[in-house]
N, C-alpha and C positions, 0 to 999 in steps of 0.2 A: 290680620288678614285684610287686603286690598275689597273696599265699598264695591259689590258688583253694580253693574250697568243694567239700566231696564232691561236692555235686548237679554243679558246675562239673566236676571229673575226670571224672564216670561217665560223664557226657552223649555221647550219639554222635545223629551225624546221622537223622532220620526220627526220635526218640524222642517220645512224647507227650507236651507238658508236664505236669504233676501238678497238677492242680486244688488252689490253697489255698482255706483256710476264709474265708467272708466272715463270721463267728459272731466266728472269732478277730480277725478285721480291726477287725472293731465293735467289739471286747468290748477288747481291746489300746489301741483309741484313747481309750475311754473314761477306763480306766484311769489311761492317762499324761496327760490333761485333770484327771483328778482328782488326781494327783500336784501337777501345779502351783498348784492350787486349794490343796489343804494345804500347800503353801510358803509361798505369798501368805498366808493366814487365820494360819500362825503368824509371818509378820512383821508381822503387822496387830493381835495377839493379845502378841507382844513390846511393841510401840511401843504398843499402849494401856494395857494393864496392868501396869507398873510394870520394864519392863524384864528381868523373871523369866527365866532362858535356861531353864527348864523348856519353855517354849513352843518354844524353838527346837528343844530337843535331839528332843524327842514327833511336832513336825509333821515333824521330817527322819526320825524313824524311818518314821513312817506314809505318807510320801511315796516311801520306799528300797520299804516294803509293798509300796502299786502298783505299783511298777515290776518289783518285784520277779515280781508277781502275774502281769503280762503273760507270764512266761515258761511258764507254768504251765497257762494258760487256755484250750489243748489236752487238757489231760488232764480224767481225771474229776471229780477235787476240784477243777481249776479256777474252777468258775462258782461252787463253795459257796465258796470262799476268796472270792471277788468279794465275794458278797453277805454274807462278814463285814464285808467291810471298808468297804461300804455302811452296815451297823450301827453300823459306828464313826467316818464321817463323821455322821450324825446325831446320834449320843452326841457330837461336838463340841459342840454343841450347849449341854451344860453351863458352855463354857466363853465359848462367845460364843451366844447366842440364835438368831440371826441363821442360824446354823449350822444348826440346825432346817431352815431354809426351803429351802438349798444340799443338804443332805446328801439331802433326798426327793426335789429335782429332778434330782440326780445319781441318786438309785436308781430311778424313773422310768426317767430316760435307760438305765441299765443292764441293766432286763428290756425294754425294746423295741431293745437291743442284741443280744440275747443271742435273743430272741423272733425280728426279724427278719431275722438274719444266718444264725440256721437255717433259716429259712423259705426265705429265699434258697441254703443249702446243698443243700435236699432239691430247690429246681428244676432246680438246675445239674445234681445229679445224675441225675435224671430226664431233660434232656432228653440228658446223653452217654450215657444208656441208650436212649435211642429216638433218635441219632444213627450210633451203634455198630449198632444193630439196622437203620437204613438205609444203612449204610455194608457191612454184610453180606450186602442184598438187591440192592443197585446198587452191583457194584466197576466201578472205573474201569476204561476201555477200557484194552488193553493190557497191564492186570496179569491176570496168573494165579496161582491159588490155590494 
């Protein structure tokens, strides 16, 4: 049988679930979309330019990055770590042109990730604040306080 998870042990019956980030959802998917992009672009970047494994070894580091980055993108420095590493998708760019065009579309895609996953956070929150607040003015029949 599969090691359960803290959240899995603690859990007891009537518990709330715990609202996750749609910010981090966004922000994580991006990421790991851009990982595979820098794999693809350094086997593309091998096989044109002369077989160099310099290409491989750089786009597997900056690929380990994102992924890396996903775990992180909770915390504060999260989103500035993000948006290095958007910097250094478009400094690819030097090495293939083309790179330019990919690395703005991904950093685009990455502030309307980041933009509306919080936008989407602050509703959620909002509305289990004015759920809670009716769920404290109308309790169910039957229960007592």
């Amino acid at each position: 049988m599969a090691k359960l998870t803290r959240a899995q042990r603690e859990w007891r019956p009537g518990m709330p679930k715990k609202q996750r980030s749609t910010r981090a959802l966004f922000a994580s998917t991006m990421l790991a979309l851009e990982a595979f992009v820098v794999l693809f672009a350094g086997l593309g970047l091998f096989g044109l330019h002369g077989k160099n494994p310099l290409y491989l070894v750089v786009t597997v580091v900056l690929a380990a990055l994102f992924i890396g980055t996903c775990a992180i993108v909770t915390r504060k420095a999260g989103p500035a770590v993000g948006w290095v590493l958007q910097l250094l998708l478009v400094a690819g760019g030097f090495w293939e042109p083309l790179m330019i065009f990919v690395g703005v579309l991904f950093a685009i895609a990455w502030w309307y990730a980041l933009n509306a996953g919080g936008r989407i956070d602050r509703e959620n929150r909002a509305r289990a604040r004015q759920q809670a607040a009716w769920d404290a003015e109308h309790p169910e029949p039957g229960t007592v306080d």
